[in-house]
C-alpha positions in Angstrom: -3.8 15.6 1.4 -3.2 11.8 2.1 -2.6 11.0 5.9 -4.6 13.5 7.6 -5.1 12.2 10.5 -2.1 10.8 12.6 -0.7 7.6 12.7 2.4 5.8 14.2 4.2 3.2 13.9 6.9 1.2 16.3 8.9 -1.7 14.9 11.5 -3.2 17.4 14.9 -4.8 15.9 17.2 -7.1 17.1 21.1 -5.8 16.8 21.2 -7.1 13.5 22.6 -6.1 10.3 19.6 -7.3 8.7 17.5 -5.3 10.3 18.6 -2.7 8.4 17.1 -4.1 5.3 13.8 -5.2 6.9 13.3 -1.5 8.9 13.9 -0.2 5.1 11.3 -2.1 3.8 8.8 -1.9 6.5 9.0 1.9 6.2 8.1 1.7 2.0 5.3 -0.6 3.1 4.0 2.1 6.1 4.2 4.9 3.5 2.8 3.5 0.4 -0.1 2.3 2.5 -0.8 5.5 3.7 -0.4 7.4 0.3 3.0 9.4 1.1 4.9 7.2 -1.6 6.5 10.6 -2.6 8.4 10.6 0.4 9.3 7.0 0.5 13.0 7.5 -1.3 14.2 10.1 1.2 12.6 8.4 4.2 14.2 5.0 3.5 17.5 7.0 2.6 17.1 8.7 6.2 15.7 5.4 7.7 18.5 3.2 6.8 21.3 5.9 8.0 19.6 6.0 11.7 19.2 2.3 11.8 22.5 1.3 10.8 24.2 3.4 13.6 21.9 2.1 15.7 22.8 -1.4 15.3 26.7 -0.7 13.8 27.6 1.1 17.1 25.4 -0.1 20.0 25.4 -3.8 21.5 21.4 -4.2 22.3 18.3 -4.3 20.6 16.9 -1.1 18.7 13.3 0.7 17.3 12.5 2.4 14.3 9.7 4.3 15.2 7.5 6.2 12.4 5.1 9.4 12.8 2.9 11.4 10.7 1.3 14.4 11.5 0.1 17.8 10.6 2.1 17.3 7.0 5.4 16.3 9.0 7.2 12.6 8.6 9.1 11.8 11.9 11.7 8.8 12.0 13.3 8.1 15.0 15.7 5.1 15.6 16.1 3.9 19.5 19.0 2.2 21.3 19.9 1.2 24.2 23.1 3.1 24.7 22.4 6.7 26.0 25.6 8.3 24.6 25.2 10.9 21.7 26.0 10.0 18.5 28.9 10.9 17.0 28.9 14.4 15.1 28.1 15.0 11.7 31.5 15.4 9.6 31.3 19.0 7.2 30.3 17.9 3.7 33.6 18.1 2.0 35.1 15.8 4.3 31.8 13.1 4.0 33.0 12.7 0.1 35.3 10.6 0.2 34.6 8.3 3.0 33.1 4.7 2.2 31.7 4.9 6.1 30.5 7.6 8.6 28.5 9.4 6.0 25.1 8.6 8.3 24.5 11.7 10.3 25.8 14.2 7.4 23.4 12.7 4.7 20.9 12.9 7.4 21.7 16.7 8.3 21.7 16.8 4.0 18.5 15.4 3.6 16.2 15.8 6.3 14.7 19.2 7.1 15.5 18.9 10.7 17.0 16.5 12.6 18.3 15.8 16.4 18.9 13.3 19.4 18.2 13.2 22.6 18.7 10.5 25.4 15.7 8.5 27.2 15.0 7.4 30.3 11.2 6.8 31.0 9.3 4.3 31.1 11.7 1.7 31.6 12.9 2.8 28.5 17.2 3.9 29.0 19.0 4.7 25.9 18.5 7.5 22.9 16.8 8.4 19.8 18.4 9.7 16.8 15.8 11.5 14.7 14.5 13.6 11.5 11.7 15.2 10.0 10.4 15.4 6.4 7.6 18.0 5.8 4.9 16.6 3.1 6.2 18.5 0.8 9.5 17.3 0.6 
């Protein structure tokens, strides 16, 4: 199995819509180097979804941070604003919106996801994340 051993990735983004692009294609680049290219469609679907929030609904700077390990894809998308994100809508409700789609698609796609606020190392803020096992 590609990717045995761990690895992570941290790439910090200024509050920027095109960050959204270059997180995207940052995370192809991290997984095709590192032989998951199955995963790479899902991931950059999930990717994009955490990283727009971040930057559509926060004022400061924000991370995408990338794991691998033990056969599990984690992406996590920091900000500076500690609040929760809003709530998944129900799927049937998600249909025929043009926006706030994000969290459900992740919920949809991801085989768990979560947040949870942050506060160390001089670090304040949240992360919104998800996981994809390997054989996703």
């Amino acid at each position: 199995m590609p990717g045995i051993e761990p690895w992570e990735y941290c790439l910090y983004i200024p509050n920027d819509p095109r960050a959204v692009t270059i997180s995207r294609r940052t995370l192809r680049l991290i997984l095709t180097m590192h032989g998951l290219i199955r995963l790479v469609d899902t991931a950059e679907l999930l990717a994009t979804e955490l990283v727009s929030n971040a930057v559509r609904h926060t004022k400061g700077p924000a991370a995408l941070r990338v794991r691998w390990s033990a056969g599990v894809l984690w992406i996590g998308a920091w900000d500076a604003d500690p609040g929760p994100p809003e709530p998944p809508l129900p799927p049937e409700q998600v249909a025929q919106l043009e926006e706030g789609r994000g969290l459900a698609l992740v919920r949809a796609c991801a085989d768990l996801w979560g947040w949870q606020p942050l506060t160390r190392g001089g670090n304040r803020g949240k992360v919104v994340w998800c996981e994809l096992a390997a054989a996703a």
